[in-house]
PyMOL CGO cylinders between C-alpha atoms (Angstrom):
from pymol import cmd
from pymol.cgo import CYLINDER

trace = [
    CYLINDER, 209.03, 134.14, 204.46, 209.71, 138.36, 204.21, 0.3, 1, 1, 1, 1, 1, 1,
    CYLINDER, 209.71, 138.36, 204.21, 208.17, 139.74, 201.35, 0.3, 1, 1, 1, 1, 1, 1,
    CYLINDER, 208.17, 139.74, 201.35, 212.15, 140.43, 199.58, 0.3, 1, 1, 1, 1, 1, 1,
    CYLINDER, 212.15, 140.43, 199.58, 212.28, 136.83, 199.77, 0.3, 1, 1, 1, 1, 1, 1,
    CYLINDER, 212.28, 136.83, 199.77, 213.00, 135.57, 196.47, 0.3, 1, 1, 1, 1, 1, 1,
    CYLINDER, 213.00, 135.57, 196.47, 213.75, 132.07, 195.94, 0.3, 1, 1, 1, 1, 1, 1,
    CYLINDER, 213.75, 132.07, 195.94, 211.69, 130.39, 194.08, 0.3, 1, 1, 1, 1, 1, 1,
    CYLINDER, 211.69, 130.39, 194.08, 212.41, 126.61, 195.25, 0.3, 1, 1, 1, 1, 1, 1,
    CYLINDER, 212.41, 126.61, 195.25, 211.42, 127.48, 198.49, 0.3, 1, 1, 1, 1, 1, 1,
    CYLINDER, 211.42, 127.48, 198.49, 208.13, 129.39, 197.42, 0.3, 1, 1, 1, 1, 1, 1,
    CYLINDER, 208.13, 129.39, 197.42, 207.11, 126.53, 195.49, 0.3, 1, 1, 1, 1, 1, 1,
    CYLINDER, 207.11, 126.53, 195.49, 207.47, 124.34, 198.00, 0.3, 1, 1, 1, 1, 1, 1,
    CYLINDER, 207.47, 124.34, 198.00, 205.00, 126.84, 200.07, 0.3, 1, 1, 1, 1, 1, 1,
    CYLINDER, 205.00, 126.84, 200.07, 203.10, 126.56, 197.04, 0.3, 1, 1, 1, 1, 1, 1,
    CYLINDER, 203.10, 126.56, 197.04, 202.79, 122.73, 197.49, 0.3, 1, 1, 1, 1, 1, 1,
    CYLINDER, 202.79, 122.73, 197.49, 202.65, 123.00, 201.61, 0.3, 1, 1, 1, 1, 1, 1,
    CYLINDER, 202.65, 123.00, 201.61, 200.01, 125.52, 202.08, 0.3, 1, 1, 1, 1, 1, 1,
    CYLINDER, 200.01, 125.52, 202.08, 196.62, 126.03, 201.46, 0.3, 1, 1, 1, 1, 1, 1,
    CYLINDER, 196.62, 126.03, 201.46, 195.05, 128.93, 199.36, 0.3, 1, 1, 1, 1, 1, 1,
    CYLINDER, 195.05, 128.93, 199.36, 191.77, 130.57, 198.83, 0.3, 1, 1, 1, 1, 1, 1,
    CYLINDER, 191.77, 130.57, 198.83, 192.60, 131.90, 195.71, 0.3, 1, 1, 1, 1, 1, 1,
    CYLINDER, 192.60, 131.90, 195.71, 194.94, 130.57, 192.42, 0.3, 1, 1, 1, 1, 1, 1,
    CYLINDER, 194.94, 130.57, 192.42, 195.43, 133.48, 190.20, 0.3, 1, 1, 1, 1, 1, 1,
    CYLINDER, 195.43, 133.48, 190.20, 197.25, 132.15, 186.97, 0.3, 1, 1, 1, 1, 1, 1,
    CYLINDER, 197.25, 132.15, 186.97, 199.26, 134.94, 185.04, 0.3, 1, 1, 1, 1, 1, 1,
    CYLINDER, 199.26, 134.94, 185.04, 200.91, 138.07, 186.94, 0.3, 1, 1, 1, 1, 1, 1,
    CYLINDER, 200.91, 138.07, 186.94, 199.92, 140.70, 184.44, 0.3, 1, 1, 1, 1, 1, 1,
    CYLINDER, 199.92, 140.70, 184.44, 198.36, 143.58, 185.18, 0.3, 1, 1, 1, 1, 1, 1,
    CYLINDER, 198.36, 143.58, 185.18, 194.56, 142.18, 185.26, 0.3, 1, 1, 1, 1, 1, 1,
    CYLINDER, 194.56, 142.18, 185.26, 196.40, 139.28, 187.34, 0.3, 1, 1, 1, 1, 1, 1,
    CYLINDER, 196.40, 139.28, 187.34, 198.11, 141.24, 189.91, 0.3, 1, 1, 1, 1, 1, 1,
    CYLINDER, 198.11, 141.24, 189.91, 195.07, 143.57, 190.03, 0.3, 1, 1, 1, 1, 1, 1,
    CYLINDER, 195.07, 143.57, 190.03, 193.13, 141.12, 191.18, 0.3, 1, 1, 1, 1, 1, 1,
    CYLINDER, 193.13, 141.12, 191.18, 195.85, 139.04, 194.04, 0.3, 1, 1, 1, 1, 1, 1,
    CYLINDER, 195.85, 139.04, 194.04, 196.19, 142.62, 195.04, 0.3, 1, 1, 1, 1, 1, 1,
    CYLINDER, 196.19, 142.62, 195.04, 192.31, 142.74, 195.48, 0.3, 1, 1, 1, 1, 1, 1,
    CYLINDER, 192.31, 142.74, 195.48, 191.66, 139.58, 197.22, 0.3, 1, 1, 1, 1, 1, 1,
    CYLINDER, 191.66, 139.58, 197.22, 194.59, 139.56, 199.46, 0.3, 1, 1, 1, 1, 1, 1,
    CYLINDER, 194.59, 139.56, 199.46, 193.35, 142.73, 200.32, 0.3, 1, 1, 1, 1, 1, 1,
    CYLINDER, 193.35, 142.73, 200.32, 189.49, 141.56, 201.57, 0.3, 1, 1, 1, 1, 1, 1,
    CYLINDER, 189.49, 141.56, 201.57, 191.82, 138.72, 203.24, 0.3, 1, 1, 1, 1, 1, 1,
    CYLINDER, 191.82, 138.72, 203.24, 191.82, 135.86, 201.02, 0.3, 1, 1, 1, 1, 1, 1,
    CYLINDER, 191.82, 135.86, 201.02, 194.94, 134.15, 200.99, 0.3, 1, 1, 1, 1, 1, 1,
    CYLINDER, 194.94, 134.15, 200.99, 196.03, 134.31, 197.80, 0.3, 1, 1, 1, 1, 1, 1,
    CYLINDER, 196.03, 134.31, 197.80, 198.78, 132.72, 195.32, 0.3, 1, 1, 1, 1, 1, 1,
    CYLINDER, 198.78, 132.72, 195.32, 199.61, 134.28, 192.24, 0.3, 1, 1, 1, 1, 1, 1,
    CYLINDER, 199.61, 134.28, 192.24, 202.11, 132.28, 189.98, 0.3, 1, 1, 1, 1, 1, 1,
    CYLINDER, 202.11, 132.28, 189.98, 202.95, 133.55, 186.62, 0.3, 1, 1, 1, 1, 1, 1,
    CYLINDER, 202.95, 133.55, 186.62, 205.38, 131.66, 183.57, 0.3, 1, 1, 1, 1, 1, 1,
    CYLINDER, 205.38, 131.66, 183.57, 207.83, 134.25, 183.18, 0.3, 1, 1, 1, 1, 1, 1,
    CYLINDER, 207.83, 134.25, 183.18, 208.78, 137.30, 184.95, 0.3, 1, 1, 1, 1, 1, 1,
    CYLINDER, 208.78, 137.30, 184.95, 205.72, 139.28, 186.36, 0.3, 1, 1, 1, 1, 1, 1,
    CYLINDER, 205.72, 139.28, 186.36, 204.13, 141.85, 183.60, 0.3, 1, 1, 1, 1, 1, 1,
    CYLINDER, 204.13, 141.85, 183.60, 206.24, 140.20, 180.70, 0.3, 1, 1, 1, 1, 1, 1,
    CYLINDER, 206.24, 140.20, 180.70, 204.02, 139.44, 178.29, 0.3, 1, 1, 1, 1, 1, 1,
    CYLINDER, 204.02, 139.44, 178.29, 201.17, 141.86, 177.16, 0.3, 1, 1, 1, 1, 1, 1,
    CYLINDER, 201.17, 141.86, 177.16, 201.70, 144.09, 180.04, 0.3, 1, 1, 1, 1, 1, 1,
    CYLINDER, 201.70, 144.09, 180.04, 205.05, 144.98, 179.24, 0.3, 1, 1, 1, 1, 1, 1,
    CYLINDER, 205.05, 144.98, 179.24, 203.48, 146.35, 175.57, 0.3, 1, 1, 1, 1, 1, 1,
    CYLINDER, 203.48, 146.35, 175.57, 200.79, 148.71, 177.25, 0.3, 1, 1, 1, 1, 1, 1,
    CYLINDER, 200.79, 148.71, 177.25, 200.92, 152.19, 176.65, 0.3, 1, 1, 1, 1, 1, 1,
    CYLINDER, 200.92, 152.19, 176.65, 200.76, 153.07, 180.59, 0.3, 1, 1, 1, 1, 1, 1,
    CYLINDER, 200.76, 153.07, 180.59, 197.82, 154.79, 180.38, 0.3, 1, 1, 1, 1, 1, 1,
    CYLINDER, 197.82, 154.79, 180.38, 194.80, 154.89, 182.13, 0.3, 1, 1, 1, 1, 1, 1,
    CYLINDER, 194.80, 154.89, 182.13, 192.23, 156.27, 179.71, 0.3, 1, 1, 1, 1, 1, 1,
    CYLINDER, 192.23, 156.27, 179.71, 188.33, 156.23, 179.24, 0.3, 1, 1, 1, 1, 1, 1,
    CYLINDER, 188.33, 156.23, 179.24, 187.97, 154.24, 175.93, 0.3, 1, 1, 1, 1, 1, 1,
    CYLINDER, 187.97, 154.24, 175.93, 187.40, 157.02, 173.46, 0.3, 1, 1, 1, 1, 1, 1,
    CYLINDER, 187.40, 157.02, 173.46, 187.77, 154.24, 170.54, 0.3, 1, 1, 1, 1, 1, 1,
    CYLINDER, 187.77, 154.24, 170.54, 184.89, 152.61, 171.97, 0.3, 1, 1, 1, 1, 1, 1,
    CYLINDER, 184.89, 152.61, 171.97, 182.42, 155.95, 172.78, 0.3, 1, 1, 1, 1, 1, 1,
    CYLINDER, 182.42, 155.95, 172.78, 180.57, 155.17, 169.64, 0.3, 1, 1, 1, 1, 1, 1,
    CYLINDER, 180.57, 155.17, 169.64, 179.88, 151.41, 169.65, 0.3, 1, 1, 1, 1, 1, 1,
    CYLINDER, 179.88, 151.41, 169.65, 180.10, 150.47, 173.22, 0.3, 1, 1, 1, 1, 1, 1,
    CYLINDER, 180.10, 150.47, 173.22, 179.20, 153.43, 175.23, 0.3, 1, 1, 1, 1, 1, 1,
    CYLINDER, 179.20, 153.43, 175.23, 178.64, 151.13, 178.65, 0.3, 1, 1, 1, 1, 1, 1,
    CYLINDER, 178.64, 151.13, 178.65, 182.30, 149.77, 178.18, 0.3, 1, 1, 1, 1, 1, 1,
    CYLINDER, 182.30, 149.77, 178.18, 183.51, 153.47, 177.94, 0.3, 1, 1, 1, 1, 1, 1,
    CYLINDER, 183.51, 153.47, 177.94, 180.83, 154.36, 181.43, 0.3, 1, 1, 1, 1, 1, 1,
    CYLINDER, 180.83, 154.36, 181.43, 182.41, 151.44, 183.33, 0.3, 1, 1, 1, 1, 1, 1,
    CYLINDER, 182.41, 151.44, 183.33, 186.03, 152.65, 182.32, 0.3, 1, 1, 1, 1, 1, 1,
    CYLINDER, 186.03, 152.65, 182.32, 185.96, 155.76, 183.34, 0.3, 1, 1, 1, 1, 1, 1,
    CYLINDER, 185.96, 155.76, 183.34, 184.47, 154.72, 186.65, 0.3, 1, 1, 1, 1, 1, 1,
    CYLINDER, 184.47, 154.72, 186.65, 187.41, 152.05, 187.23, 0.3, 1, 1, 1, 1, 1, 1,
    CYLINDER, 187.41, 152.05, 187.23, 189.83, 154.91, 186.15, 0.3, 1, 1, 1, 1, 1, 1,
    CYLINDER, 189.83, 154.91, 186.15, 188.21, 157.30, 188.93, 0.3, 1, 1, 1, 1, 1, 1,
    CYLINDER, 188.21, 157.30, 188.93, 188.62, 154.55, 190.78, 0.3, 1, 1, 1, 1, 1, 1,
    CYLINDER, 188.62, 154.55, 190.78, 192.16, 153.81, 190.55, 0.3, 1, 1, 1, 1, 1, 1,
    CYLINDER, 192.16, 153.81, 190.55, 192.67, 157.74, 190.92, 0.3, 1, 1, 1, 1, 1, 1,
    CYLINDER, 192.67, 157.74, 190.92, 191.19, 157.33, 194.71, 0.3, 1, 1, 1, 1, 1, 1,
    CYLINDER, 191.19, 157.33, 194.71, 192.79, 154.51, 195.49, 0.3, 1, 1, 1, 1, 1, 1,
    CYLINDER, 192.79, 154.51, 195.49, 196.15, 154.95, 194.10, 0.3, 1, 1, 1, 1, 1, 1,
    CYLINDER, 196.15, 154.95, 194.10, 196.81, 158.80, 193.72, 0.3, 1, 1, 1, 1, 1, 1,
    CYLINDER, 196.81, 158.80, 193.72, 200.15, 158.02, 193.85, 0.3, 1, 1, 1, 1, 1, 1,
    CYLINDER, 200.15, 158.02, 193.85, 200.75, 156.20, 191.33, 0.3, 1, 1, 1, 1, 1, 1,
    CYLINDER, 200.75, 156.20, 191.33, 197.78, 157.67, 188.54, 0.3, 1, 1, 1, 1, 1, 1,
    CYLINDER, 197.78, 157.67, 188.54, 198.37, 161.31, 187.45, 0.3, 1, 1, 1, 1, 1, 1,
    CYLINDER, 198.37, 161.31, 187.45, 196.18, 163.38, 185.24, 0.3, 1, 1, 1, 1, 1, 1,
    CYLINDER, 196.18, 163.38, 185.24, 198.24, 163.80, 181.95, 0.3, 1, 1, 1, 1, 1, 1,
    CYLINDER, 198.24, 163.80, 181.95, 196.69, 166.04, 179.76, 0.3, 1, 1, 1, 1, 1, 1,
    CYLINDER, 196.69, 166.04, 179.76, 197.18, 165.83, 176.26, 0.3, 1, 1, 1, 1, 1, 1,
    CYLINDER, 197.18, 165.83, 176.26, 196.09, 166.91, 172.30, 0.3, 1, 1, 1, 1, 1, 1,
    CYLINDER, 196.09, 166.91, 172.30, 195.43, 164.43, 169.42, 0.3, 1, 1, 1, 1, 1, 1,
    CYLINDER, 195.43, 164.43, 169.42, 195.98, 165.82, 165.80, 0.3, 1, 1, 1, 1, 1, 1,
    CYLINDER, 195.98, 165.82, 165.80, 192.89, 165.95, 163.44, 0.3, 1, 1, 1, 1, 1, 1,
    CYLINDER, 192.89, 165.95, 163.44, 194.88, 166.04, 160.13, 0.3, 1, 1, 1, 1, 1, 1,
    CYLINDER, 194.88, 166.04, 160.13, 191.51, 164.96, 157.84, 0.3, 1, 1, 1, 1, 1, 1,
    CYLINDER, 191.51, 164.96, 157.84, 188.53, 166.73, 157.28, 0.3, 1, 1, 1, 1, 1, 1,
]
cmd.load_cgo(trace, "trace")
């Protein structure tokens, strides 16, 4: 089955017909992330999702990457880890993750 392939009576009967190492319920972006991930270390992998892929609380995120500056003062280790899976999307995907620089108001004292 090519990878353009998309009819989905005939992937769920692959779904029912083959064997996986890996069920990934919901195709998100955490989801997808992490089919992506394990198909790539070669775990064969089957993602299925209810609706269409990234419909749900995906298709409400900002698109950005960020650092979690909300969270620098009570969870400084969530903010560390972050920024280190942000670097690490920047080396592994430079093509699609862009530095986009940009200033936030102050308007109280």
């Amino acid at each position: 089955m090519g990878g353009a392939d998309f009819d989905r009576a005939a992937m769920l009967a692959r779904l029912e017909a083959e064997e996986f190492d890996l069920l990934v319920v919901g195709g998100g972006v955490t989801g997808a992330g992490v089919a992506l991930d394990a198909a790539a270390r070669g775990l064969r992998t089957a993602l299925v999702e209810r609706d269409d892929f990234a419909a749900g609380t995906s298709s409400k995120s900002s698109k950005l990457v960020h650092g979690g500056l909300r969270y620098l003062k009570d969870d400084p280790r969530l903010v560390r880890e972050a920024l280190r899976e942000r670097e690490r999307l920047r080396r592994n995907a430079p093509h699609l993750v862009g530095i986009m620089p940009f200033m936030i108001p102050v308007l109280t004292k």
